[in-house]
N, C-alpha and C positions, 0 to 999 in steps of 0.2 A: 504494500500500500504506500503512493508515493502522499509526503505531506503536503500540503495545496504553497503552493509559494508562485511567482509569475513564471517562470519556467513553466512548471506544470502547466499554469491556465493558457500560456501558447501553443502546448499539445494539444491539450483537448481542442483548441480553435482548431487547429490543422486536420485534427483527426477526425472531427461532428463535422466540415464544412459540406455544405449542400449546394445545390444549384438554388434551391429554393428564397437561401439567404441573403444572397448574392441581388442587389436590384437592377434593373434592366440598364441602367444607367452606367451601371459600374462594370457590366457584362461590356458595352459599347466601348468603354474606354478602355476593357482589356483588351479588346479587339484591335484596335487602333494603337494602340501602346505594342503590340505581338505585330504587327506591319511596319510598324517605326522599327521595332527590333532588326528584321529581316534585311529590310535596307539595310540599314546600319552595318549589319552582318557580311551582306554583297559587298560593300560599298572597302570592307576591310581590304580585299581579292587584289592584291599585288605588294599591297605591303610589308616591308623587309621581318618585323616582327609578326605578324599572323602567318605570312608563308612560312616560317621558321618554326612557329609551333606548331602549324599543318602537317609540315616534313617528319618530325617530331610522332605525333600522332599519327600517322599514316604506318610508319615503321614500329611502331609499339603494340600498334592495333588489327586485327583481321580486315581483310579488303573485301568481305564478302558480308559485313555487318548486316543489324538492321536499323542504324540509325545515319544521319548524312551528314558529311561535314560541306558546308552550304558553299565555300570561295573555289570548291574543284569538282563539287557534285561526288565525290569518293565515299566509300562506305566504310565505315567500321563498325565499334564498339559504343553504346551509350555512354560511356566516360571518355574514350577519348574523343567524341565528335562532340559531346559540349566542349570540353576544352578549348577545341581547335575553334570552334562557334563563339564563344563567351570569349576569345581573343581577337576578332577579326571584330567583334561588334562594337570592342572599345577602340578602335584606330581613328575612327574620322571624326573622333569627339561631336557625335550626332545622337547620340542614342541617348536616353530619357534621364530624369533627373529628378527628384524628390528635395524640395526646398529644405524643409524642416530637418530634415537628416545629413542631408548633402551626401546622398547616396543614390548612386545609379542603376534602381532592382532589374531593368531590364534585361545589362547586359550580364547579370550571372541567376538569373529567372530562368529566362526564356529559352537560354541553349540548354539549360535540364532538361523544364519541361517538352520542349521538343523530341529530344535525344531520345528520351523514357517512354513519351507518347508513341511515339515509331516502333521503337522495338518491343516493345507491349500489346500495340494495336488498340490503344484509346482511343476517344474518342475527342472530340473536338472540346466538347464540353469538360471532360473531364482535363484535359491539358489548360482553360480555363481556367477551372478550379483551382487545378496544382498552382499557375502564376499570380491567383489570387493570393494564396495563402503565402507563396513567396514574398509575395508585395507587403501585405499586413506585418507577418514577421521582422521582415526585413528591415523595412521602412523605422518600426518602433524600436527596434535592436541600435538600429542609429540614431534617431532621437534619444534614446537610454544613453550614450556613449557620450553625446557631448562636443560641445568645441574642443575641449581638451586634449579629449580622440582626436581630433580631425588634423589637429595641429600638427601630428608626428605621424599618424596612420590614416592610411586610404581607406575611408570608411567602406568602400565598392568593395574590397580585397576583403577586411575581417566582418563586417555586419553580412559581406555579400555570402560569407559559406554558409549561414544560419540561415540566410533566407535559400540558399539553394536545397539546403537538407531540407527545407520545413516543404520546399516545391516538390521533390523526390518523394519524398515519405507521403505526399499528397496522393502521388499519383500509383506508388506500390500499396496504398489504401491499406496503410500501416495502422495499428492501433495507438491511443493515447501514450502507453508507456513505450511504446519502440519510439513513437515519436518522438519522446523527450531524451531515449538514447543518445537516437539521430542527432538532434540540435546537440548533445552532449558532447561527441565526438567531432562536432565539425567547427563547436566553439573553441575546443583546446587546439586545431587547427587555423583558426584564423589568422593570418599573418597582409601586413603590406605597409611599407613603408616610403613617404615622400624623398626621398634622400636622391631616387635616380633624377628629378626633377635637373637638378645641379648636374647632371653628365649628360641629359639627352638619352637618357637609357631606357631599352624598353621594357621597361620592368611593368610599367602598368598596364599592359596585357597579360604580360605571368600573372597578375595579382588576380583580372577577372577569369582566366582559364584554371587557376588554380584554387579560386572559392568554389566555382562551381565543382571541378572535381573535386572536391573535398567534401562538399556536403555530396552528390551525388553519390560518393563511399559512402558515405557516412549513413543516408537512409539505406543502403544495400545492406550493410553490416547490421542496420539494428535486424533489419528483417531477418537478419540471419542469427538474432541471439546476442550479437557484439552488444555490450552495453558502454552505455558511455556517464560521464560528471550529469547530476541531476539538478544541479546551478552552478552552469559554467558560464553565467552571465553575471547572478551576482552573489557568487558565493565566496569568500574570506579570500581565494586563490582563482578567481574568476577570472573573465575577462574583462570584468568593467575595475576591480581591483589591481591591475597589472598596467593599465592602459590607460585609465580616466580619471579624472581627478571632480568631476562635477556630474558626473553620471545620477540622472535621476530613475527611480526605481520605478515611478509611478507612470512614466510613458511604455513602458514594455505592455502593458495592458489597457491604456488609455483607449475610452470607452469598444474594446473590441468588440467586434461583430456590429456596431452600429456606425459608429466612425470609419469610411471608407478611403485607406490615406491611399491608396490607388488609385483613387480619383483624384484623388489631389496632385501626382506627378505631373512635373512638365515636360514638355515636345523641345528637345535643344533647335533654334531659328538658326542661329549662325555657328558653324563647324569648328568651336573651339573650346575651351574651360567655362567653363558655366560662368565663375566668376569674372569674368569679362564682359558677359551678356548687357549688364542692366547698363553699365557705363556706353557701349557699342549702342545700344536703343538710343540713348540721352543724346549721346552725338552725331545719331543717323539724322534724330528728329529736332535737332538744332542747327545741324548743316544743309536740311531743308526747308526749316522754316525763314534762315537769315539768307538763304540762296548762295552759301558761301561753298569757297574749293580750298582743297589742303593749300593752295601756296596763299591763301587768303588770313593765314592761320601764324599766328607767333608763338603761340603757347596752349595746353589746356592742363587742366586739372581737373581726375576725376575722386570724387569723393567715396571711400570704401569702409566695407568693413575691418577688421583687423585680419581677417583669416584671407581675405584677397591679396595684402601684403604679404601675409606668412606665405601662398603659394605661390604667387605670380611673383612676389619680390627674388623668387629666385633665379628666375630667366632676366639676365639682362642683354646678351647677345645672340640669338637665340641660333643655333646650328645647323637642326632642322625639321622639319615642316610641322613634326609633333610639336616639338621643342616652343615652335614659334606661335602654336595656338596656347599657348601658357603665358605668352609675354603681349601685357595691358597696350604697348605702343604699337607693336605688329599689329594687333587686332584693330583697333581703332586707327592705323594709318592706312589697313587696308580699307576700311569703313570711308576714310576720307580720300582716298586717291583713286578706287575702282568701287566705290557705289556698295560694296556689300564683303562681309569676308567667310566667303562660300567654298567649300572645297578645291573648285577650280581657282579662286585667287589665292588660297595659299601654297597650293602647287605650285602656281607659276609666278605671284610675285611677291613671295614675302622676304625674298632678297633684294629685290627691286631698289635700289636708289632711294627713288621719292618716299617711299613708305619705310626704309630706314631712317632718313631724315627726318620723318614726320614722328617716327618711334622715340627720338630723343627730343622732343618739343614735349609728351607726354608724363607724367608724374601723379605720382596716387599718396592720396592725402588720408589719411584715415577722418573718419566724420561720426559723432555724435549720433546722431539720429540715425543713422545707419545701420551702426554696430548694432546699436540697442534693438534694433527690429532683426536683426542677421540673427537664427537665418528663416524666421516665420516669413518675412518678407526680404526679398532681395529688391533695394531702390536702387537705381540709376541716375546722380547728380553730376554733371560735367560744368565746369567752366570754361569758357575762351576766352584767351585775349587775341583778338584781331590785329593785323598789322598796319591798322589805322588807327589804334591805341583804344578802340572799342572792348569792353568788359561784357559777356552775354553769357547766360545760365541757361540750362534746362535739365530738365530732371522726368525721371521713368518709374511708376509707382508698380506697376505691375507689366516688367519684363512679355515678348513676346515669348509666346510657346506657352506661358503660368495657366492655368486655368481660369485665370480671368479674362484672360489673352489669348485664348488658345489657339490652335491651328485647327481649320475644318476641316472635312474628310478629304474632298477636293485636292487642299493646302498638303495634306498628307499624305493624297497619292503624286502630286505631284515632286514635293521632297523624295517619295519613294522612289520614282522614277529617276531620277538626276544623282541618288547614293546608288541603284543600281550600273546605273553608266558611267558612275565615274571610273570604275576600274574595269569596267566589262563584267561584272558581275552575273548581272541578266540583260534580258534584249527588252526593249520597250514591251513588246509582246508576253513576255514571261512576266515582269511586274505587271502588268495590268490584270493577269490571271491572277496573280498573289494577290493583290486588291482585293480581287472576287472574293477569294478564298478565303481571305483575316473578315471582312466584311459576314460572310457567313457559318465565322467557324463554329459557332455552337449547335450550328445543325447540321454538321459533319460527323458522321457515323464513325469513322477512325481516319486518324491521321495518317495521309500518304508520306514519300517521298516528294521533296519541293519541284524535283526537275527528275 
């Protein structure tokens, strides 16, 4: 008999979840957040760190699987083809975002439950399910951890294994106690550290390929008997004890089953660090309302939280193309010099001259009123100074992509379509069927192979 503590009460969420509970609203946006995934996923298909953990996986894993690593259409193992998934989904820093946690559930959500669905023969709805409970778990595992967390560990990497077990044990329709195995064993697993930031290193793919394999073990094992810590969240030797310093207990369980923080995720607008986003808004829609062009430009200042400093402050010349979506002056001098900073301009100019030049005019100022709302709300304050000695403001309260802002479906298949082509992923034709497909996956009898 385990003793009720929140551990336990995110089993029992995991293990009672229904279709029934789920409201149609929330159904919609898993939908739509599982298509954002896919892109994402295609759009990883040529890059030096996904094809390296593909290579990786491919050679570790059977070629005649039943599950699909999406950037080569190759088959393996349900562990190694999340891996290789949950790697490629984090490269074009496109893939979804959770404000309150600052945790990315999709990309080590979605390559489980995909992975598991296939080789299983679930059904749509059920692979639903599993990225619900992944979200829910997930989502509060990182609000539980804290800035504190955030400041030294990749919340994607260690909250992301817990939400991938809680997705797996979903979908092996594991019971309450395996389930809290599961989350046991994939907690004392969570690892990822901001440190490669400072090298250009691709470590932050290792981290999403290696939550999800970890919880994805981690539900196989409970089912198999393995047990694991029964608060390795917040028990004397836990994970919030080793890691956090302001971790609060009473968001692990904040009001579950009625409160749907899945809903609440945002759609990433522009292909870089989240925390760049609200500043990148402030001065798209101050350089179009004053009619102004970068060389019209002497200076700005954007106003941050302190945790935008702690991560972007460590890009100051950025190497490359990852590298360069982490650094505040790349992103907003792509924003002023080519109109938008979209995959295809940081490919091809975030070396570029002007948008160097524009990158050392830029400076982040930490702001009062910011902090204090980081990270329930992420605002967007820029200032200019004009090189007619002009002073102009503007300010972003709800980021595009937020749920106040959101992207519509439209908005979505069309992002879809443009992270499929950027690497040659898929053909116009083959996204436009995934459309169909995430649009009606809950009345999809069992999940095929993508292609």
């Amino acid at each position: 008999m385990t003793t009720a503590h929140p551990e336990n009460t995110l089993a029992q969420f995991v293990a009672s979840l229904t279709a029934a509970q789920v409201p149609a609203g929330v159904q919609r946006r898993a939908e739509e957040l599982f298509l954002d995934w896919i892109a994402a996923a295609l759009a990883g298909k040529g890059s030096a760190a996904a094809e390296s953990i593909a290579r990786f996986t491919r050679a570790m894993g059977p070629a005649d699987g039943r599950s699909e690593i999406l950037i080569d259409r190759s088959r393996s193992s349900p562990l190694m083809a999340a891996m290789a998934n949950a790697a490629a989904s984090h490269v074009a820093e496109q893939d979804d975002v959770h404000n309150g946690s600052v945790f990315h559930p999709g990309t080590v959500v979605f390559p489980v439950a995909l992975a598991i669905a296939q080789a299983q023969g679930c059904s749509g709805m059920e692979l639903l399910l599993a990225a619900v409970a992944g979200y829910e778990t997930g989502i509060r595992v990182g609000e539980f951890l804290g800035r504190s967390h955030y400041r030294i560990f990749h919340t994607t990497g260690t909250a992301g294994a817990v939400a991938a077990a809680a997705t797996a044990a979903r979908l092996l329709q594991l019971s309450a106690p395996e389930v809290l195995h599961a989350l046991g064993s994939a907690g004392t697993q969570a690892a990822g550290l901001w440190e490669f930031l400072r090298d250009a290193a691709d470590s932050k793919q290792l981290h999403t390929a290696h939550a999800a394999a970890a919880g994805l073990t981690s539900a196989y094992l409970a089912q198999d008997g393995f047990t694991g810590a029964q608060r390795i969240l917040t028990g004397a030797q836990g994970l919030a004890a080793g890691t956090s310093t302001d971790h609060d207990v009473a968001r692990l369980t904040d009001a579950l089953g009625s409160r749907w923080a899945l809903a609440e995720t945002s759609f990433k607008f522009h292909a870089s660090c989240r925390h760049t986003h609200p500043a990148a808004d402030a001065l798209h829609k101050l350089l179009r309302r004053h009619r102004l062009q970068a060389s019209d430009i002497d200076s700005v200042t954007t106003y941050v939280h302190q945790v935008a400093i702690d991560v972007l402050g460590a890009v100051v010349s950025p190497q490359t193309v990852h590298q360069a979506k982490f650094s505040m002056g790349t992103v907003l001098g792509l924003i002023a010099v080519h109109g938008r900073a979209g995959l295809a301009e940081f490919d091809d100019h975030y070396r570029d001259a002007a948008v160097a030049e524009f990158r050392g005019k830029v400076t982040m100022q930490l702001d009062p009123e910011v902090d204090a709302e980081y990270p329930r709300r992420w605002i967007g304050k820029v200032s200019v100074r004009t090189r007619d000695g002009r002073i102009l403001h503007e300010r972003v309260d709800v980021p595009k992509g937020d749920p106040g802002n959101t992207l519509s479906r439209p908005e979505l298949e069309h992002k879809a379509l443009e992270l499929a082509a950027h690497g040659g992923g898929a053909t116009v034709e083959e996204m436009s069927r995934l459309c169909r497909f995430a649009w009606e996956l809950t009345t999809v009898p069992k999940v095929p192979f993508l292609f």
